[in-house]
Structure formats: C-alpha cells, structure tokens
C-alpha positions in Angstrom: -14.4 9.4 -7.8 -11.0 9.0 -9.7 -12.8 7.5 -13.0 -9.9 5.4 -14.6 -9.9 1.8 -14.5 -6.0 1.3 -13.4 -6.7 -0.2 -10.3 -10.9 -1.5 -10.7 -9.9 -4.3 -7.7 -7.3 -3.3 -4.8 -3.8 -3.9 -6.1 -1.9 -6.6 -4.8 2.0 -7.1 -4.6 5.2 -7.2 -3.2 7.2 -3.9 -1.8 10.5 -4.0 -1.2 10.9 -1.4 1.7 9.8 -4.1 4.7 13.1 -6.3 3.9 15.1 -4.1 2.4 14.8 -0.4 3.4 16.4 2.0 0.9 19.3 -0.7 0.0 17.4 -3.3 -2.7 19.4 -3.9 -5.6 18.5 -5.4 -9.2 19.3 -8.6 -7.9 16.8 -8.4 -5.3 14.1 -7.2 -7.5 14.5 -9.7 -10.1 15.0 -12.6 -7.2 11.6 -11.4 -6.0 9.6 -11.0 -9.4 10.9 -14.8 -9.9 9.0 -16.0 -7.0 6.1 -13.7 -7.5 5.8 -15.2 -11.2 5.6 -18.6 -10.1 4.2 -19.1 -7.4 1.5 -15.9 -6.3 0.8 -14.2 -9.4 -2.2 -16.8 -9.9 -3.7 -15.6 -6.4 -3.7 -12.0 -8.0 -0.6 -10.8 -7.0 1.0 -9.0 -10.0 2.9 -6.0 -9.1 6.3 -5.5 -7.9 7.6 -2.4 -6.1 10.9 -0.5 -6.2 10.7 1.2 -2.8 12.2 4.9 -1.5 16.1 6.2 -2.7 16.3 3.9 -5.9 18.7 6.4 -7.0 20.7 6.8 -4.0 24.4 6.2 -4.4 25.7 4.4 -0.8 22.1 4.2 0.4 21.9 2.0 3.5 26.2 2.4 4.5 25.4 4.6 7.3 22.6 3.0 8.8 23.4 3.9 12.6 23.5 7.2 11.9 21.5 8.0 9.1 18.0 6.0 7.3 18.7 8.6 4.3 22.1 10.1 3.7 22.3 14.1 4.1 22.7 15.5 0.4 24.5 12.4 -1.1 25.2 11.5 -4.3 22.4 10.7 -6.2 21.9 9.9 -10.1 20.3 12.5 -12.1 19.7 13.7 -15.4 20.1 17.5 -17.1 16.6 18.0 -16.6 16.6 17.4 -12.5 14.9 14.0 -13.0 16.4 11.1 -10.6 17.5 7.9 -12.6 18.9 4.5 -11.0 21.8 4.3 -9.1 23.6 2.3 -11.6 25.9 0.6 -8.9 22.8 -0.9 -8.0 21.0 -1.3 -11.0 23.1 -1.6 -13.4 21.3 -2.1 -16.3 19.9 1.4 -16.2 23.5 2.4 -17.7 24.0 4.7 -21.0 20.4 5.8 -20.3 18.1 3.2 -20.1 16.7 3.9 -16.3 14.2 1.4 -14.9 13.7 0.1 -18.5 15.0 -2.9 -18.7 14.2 -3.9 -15.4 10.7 -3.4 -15.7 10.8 -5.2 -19.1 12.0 -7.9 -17.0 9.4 -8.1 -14.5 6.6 -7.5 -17.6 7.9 -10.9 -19.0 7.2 -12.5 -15.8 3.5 -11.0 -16.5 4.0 -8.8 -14.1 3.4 -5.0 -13.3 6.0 -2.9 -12.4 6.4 0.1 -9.9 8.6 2.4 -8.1 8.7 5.1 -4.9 9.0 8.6 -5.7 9.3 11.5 -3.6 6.6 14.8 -3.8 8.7 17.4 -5.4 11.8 18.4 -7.0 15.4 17.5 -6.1 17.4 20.1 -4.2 20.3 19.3 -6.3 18.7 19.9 -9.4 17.6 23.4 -7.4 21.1 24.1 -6.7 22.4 23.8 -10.0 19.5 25.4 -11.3 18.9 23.0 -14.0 16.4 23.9 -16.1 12.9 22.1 -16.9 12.3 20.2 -19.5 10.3 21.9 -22.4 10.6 24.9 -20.5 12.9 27.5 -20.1 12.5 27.8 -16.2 14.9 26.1 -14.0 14.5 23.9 -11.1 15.3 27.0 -8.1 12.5 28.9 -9.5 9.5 26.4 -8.8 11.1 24.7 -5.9 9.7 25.8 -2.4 12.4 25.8 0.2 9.3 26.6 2.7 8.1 23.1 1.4 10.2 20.0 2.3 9.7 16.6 4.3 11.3 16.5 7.6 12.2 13.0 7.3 14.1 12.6 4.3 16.0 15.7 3.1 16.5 15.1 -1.1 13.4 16.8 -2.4 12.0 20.8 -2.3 8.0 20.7 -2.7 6.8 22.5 -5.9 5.1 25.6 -6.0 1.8 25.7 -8.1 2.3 27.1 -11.1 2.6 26.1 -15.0 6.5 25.0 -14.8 5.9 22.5 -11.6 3.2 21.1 -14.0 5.7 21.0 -16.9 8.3 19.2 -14.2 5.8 16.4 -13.5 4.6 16.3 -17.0 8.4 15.3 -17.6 8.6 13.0 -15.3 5.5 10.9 -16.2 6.5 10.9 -19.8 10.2 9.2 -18.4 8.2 7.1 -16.1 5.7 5.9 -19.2 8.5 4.9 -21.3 10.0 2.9 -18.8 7.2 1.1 -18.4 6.1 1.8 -14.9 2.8 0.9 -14.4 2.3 1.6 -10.4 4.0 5.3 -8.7 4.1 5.3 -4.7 4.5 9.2 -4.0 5.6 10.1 -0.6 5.5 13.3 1.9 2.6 14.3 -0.1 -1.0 12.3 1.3 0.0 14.2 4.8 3.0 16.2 5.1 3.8 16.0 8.9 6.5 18.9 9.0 3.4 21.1 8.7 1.1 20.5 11.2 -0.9 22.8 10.6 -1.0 22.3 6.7 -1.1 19.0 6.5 -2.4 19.2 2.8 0.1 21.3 1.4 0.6 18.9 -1.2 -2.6 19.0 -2.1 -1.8 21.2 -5.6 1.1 18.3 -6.9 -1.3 15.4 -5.9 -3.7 17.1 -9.0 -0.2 18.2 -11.0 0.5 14.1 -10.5 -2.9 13.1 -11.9 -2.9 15.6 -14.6 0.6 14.6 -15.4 -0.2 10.4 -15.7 -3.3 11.5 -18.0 -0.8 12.9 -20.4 1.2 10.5 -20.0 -1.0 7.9 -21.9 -0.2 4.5 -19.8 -1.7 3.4 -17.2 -0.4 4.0 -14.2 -1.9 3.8 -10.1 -1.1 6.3 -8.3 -0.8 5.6 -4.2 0.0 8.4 -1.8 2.0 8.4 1.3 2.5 8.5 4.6 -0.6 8.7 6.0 -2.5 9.1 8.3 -4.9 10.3 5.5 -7.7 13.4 6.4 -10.9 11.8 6.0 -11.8 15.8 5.1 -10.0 15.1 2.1 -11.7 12.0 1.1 -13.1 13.7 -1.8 -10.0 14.8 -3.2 -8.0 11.7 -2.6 -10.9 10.0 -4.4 -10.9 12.3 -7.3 -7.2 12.4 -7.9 -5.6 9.0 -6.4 -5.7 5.5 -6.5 -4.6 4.5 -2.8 -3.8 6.4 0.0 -2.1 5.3 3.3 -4.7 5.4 6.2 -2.4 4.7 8.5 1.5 6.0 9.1 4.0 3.2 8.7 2.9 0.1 10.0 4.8 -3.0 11.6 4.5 -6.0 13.3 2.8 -4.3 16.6 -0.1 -5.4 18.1 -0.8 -2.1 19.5 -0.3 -0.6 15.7 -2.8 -3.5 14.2 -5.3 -2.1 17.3 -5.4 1.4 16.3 -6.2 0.0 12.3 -9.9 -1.4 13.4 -10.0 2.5 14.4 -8.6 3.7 11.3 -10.9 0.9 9.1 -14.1 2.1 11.1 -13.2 5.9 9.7 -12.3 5.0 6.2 -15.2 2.2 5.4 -17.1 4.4 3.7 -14.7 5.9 0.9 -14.0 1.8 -0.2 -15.2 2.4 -3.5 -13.5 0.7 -7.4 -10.5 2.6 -8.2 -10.4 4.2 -4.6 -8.9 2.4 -2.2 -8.2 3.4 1.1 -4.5 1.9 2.0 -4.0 -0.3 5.3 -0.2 -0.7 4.5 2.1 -3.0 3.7 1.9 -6.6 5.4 4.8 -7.2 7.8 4.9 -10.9 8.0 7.3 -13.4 6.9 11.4 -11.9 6.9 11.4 -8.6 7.4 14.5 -5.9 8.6 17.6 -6.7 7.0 18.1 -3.3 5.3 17.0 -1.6 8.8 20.3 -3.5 10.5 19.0 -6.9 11.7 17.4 -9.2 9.4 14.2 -11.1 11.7 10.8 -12.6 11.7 8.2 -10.6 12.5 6.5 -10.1 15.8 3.3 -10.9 15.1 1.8 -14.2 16.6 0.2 -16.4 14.2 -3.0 -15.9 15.3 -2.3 -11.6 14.9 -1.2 -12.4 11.3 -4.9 -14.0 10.9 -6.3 -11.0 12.2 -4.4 -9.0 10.1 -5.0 -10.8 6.7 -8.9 -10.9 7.5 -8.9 -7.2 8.7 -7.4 -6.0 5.2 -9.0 -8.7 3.2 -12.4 -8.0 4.5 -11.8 -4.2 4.1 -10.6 -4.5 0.8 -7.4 -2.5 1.5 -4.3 -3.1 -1.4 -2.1 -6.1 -0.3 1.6 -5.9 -0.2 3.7 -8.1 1.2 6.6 -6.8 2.6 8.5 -10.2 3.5 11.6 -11.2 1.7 9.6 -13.5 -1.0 12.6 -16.0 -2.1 12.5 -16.4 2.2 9.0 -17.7 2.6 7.9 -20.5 5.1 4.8 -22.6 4.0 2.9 -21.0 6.5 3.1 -17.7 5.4 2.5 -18.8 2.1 -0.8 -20.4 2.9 -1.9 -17.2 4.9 -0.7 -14.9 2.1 -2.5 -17.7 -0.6 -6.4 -18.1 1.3 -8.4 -18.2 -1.8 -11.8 -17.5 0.0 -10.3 -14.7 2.1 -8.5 -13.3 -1.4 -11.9 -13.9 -2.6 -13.4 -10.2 -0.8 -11.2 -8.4 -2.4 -13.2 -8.7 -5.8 -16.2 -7.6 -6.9 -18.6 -5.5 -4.8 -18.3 -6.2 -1.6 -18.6 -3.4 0.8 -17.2 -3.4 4.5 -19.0 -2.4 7.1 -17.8 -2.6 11.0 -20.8 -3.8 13.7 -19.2 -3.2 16.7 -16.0 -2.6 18.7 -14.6 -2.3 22.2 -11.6 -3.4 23.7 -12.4 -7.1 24.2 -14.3 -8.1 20.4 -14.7 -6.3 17.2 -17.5 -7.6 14.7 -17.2 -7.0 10.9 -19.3 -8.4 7.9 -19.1 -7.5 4.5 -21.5 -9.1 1.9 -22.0 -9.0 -2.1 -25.1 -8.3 -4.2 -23.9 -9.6 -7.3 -22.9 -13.5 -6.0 -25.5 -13.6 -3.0 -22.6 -13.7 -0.4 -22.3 -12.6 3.1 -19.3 -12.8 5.3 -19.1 -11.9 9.1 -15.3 -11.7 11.2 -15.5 -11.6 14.7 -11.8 -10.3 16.2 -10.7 -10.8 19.9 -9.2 -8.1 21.2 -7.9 -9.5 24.6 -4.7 -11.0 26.2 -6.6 -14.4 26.8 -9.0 -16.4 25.0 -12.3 -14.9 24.6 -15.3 -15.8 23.5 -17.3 -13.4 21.1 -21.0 -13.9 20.5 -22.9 -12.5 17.3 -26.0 -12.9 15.5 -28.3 -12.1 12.0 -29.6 -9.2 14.2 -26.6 -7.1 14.0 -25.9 -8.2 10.7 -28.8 -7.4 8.7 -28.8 -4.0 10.6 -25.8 -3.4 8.7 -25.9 -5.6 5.2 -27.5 -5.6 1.9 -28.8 -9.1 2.0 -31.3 -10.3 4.2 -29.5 -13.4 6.7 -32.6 -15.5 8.0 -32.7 -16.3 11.1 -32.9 -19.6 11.0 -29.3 -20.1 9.0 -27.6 -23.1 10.5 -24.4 -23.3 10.0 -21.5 -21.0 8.9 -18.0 -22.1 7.3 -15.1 -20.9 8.8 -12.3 -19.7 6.1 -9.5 -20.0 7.9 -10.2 -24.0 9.5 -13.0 -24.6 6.3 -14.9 -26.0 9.2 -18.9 -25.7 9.6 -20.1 -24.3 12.7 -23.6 -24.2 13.7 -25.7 -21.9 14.8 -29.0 -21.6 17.4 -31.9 -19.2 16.4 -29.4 -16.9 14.6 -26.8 -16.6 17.1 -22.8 -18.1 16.6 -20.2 -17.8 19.7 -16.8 -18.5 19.0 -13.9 -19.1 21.0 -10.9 -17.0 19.6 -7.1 -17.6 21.5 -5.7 -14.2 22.5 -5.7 -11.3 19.4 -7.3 -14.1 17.0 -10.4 -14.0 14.6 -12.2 -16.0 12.9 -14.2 -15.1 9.5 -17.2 -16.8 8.0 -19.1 -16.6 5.1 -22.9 -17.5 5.7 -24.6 -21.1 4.4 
C-alpha cells in the first residue's frame, strides 16, 4: 500500500473539466475557489483542480473540429516543461507559473491541483531541448512508439535515468508552485495499446519517485481508466487514486455499469488508496464542450449516485459550475451523514445485484456504525426487500435481529422493521441508504 499520508480520507473537490473542458481561465478558477471557500470547504471539500491543456494557447476556438488543437502553440520553458498559457492566466507571466494562483486558492484554505499529461512534450522533442540537470535532450528519452491517441501534445518516456531526471524536474517546478494534488492522464490505461494497456506502468513509479523528492505533499490520481484490477497492487503501491471507470457523465446506462465497476474494486478501498468513481456530473455542466446545460440525470439518479460513491468511499469532485449552483444540488452535494462514510474505517461491501435492485452496506468498527443502501435498478417504481441476514453475512458488526427501526439519510425519516426484514419503495433508478438504530 502507497504509505504516505497525502490523501488518509478520499479527497474531495471541485474539477474544472465538467463545465469547462480545456478552456477555464484564472477567472474561473478563482470564481470557483471563492465559492468553495465559503460555502463547502466546511463539508470537507478543500481542493480545487486545474483540468487538461492549462497551457494551451487558443484551447477550446475550434471546438467543432477539434477537443485538443493538432501541435498548437503551447507555453513552455527551455527545459521542455509546460507553463500557463499566460492569455489565460495571466499571472503566471515573467515566470511565476501556477504560483500565484495557487497562493490564491491556499489563502482561501484551500489545496490546489492541476492535470498533467504522461510524458514529455513533442515540441520539446523537436527542438531537442535538453533536460534539466542533465545533458540529454528531450528526442532522446521520448518514445514516438508511446503516445495517447486522444490528445496529440505529449511522447511517453522511455525508462531510463534521464525520463527520471525529466519528472524529477517537473515535481521540483510543481512543489514550488505549490501544487498539492497532480491528475496524470494516458497513463492508469493507455487505450492506443490494447494490448499493453500498462505501458505506463515504468512513469507511474518515475511519478512517485519523483514527488518523494520533491518534498511536499502531493496526491497523485491516474487517468483514464478503466483501471486493471491485475494491477491493483501497483496502483496501490505507487498512487493515490485511480479512475475505475473511463469518463463518466450524466448517463444512466454509465452510472449502471459503475455498481459493476464498485463490485470489482471494493476490495482495494483501503487509506491513501482510493479507487476513483469519477467526477460528479451534476449541477451546470458543458459550456466548454459547445452548449452550456443541466445534467441529465433525474433527481432521484443524482441520489443514487451520491450514495453509490459516498458509500464506496470513492474521491468526490464536483464537476458543476460552482458560482451556478441551485439549492438542491447544494443540499445533495452538502448530506452530512452521507459525507459522513467517507471517514474513518468504513469498508464497502456489495450484497447483491441484478437488474431490478442492488444491496450495499458498509459499517465501522471504530464508531459502532452500520449503514445498508438498497438501489432500484428499474424503469418503474420497485420495491426492494432486505434483511440482518444478508447483512451480517457480509459486515463486521453483528445487526440483531430484532432492530426496529432504521433512519433514512436522505428523508432523516425512521422506518421500521419486522423480524429483521425492511422493504422499501424506491421511484424508478432511486435508493435509499440507512444507517441501523
């Protein structure tokens, strides 16, 4: 298990690629941090994110033809190390990078992150700039047999001292900025190679190796996914997060396939490992992807949602436009007993599942607490029916049957139960959660 303490509960924030695809500016950032600061950082959301092309110079102008510009103009340093576009963040000018920016979203008492891509810019390949602290330029470590086939700035490194020596370099940039939270992409499965999915496998270590150096704390979350359990081992070992999933939106058929993804990864929820549902699509979402919306899920699918990830203990990241929140997101983002699981040592654990109800419980040793979710997975109201049977076939703590009652988080209504046994009727892709009396 990866043995720092940089992330001992599931981090929790905002991400700005939801609303704002590779176009967020400054502005945005600061806007959202704002919000954040006063009104969710006391629910234990804490870090914002600087999603993908931060560096991009017209990043988001040719939407209908392009997500990520061809070989544009992007803002580098001699060394091949990307910096802020400064159109867009301005106060990175005469050097300063993400500095100041994070300094402002520190003072808001706050943590501050940004996207990175695996590997090495091809520009800096092309121009052959050289390393720094080395005398090896950027074409010599960069592997033109290694790229990503859906965004086309980066080479993959080859494994060798001077790759190490790149990321070493870029850690020590990243540390005196004061980032305190790295998403790397293409590199937790790297779907141009389908049969090396892994091939990043030797710069996910170089990363680790390279933040230990680096002497600040910083998580480290991997991307896309969907993560190979085989490699649950390493991405424990050498990560903080990593995506379970591939991208997910506001699809009820996507938010199916995560009970399936959950089931698989349940296990590997461990402190300081966290296996990564995604970001939360609720709220405003879209503008940067060409039509600024709501999302698609149903109320009701939001609840199943938030009590899926909750209960599973995955990160939390809302991708909504924060200044652009209704009160109802709020309170579903806000549910202090739900937020609650996220803590301590509870540990997930999925009963059943089939395509009309799914049963999860998770309990804690340490505060005497049990919870149990049941989830309809129909197009109509359902009723599921569960009991202490399955539940102590599957928990720590011992649920006697005779319990009478459970509370409902989401309603924070009492409902009873007869010899053990609850039956609940859920509307159509709803849930309900409980924690035991």
């Amino acid at each position: 298990m990866n043995k720092n303490n940089f992330a001992a509960v599931p981090p929790m924030g905002w991400n700005s690629y939801d609303y704002y695809d590779t176009a967020v500016t400054e502005k945005d950032i600061k806007a959202n941090a704002d919000y954040m600061a006063k009104y969710l950082r006391k629910y234990g959301y804490e870090y914002v994110i600087v999603d993908i092309q931060w560096y991009a110079y017209g990043a988001g102008t040719q939407r209908e033809f392009y997500q990520y510009i061809p070989f544009g103009k992007v803002e580098m340093d001699s060394y091949g190390r990307l910096l802020p576009c400064q159109e867009r963040f301005p106060s990175s000018a005469d050097g300063k990078g993400f500095g100041p920016l994070a300094a402002y979203v520190h003072e808001k008492g706050l943590k501050f992150g940004i996207h990175m891509m695996r590997g090495i810019p091809r520009d800096a390949a092309h121009r052959h700039l050289v390393i720094k602290g080395t005398d090896v330029s950027a074409d010599i470590v960069a592997d033109p047999a290694s790229i990503c086939d859906w965004n086309p700035d980066m080479y993959g490194l080859r494994d060798c001292p001077a790759s190490q020596a790149y990321y070493d370099s870029l850690l020590e940039l990243y540390a005196s900025w004061g980032v305190d939270f790295i998403k790397c992409d293409d590199i937790c499965n790297t779907h141009a190679y389908k049969e090396r999915p892994y091939m990043g496998k030797h710069e996910i270590e170089m990363l680790h190796k390279a933040i230990e150096k680096s002497g600040r704390d910083i998580v480290l979350s991997l991307s896309p996914g969907p993560a190979l359990l085989e490699q649950a081992a390493h991405y424990s070992t050498f990560a903080n997060m990593w995506r379970i999933t591939d991208d997910f939106w506001d699809s009820w058929e996507l938010l199916q396939k995560m009970f399936i993804y959950c089931e698989r990864w349940q296990y590997q929820v461990a402190a300081g490992c966290w296996p990564d549902c995604d970001m939360l699509p609720v709220g405003r979402i879209g503008k940067g992807f060409g039509k600024e919306r709501d999302t698609n899920f149903t109320r009701e699918e939001q609840k199943t949602m938030l009590t899926l990830w909750c209960l599973f203990r995955s990160p939390l990241m809302i991708g909504a436009e924060l200044t652009k929140l209704d009160d109802w997101t709020f309170e579903l983002l806000t549910n202090q007993e739900l937020l609650e699981m996220m803590k301590g040592d509870y540990r997930p654990r999925q009963i059943r599942r089939d395509t009309e109800s799914a049963v999860w419980m998770t309990d804690s040793v340490n505060n005497g607490s049990t919870v149990v979710a049941v989830f309809n997975m129909k197009e109509e109201e359902n009723t599921v029916i569960t009991d202490t049977e399955e539940w102590n076939r599957f928990g720590r703590l011992c649920v006697e049957k005779e319990t009478k009652s459970v509370k409902d988080m989401w309603t924070q209504k009492e409902i009873s139960m007869e010899e053990g046994r609850i039956s609940v009727s859920l509307p159509a892709h709803g849930a309900a959660v409980f924690r035991v009396l």
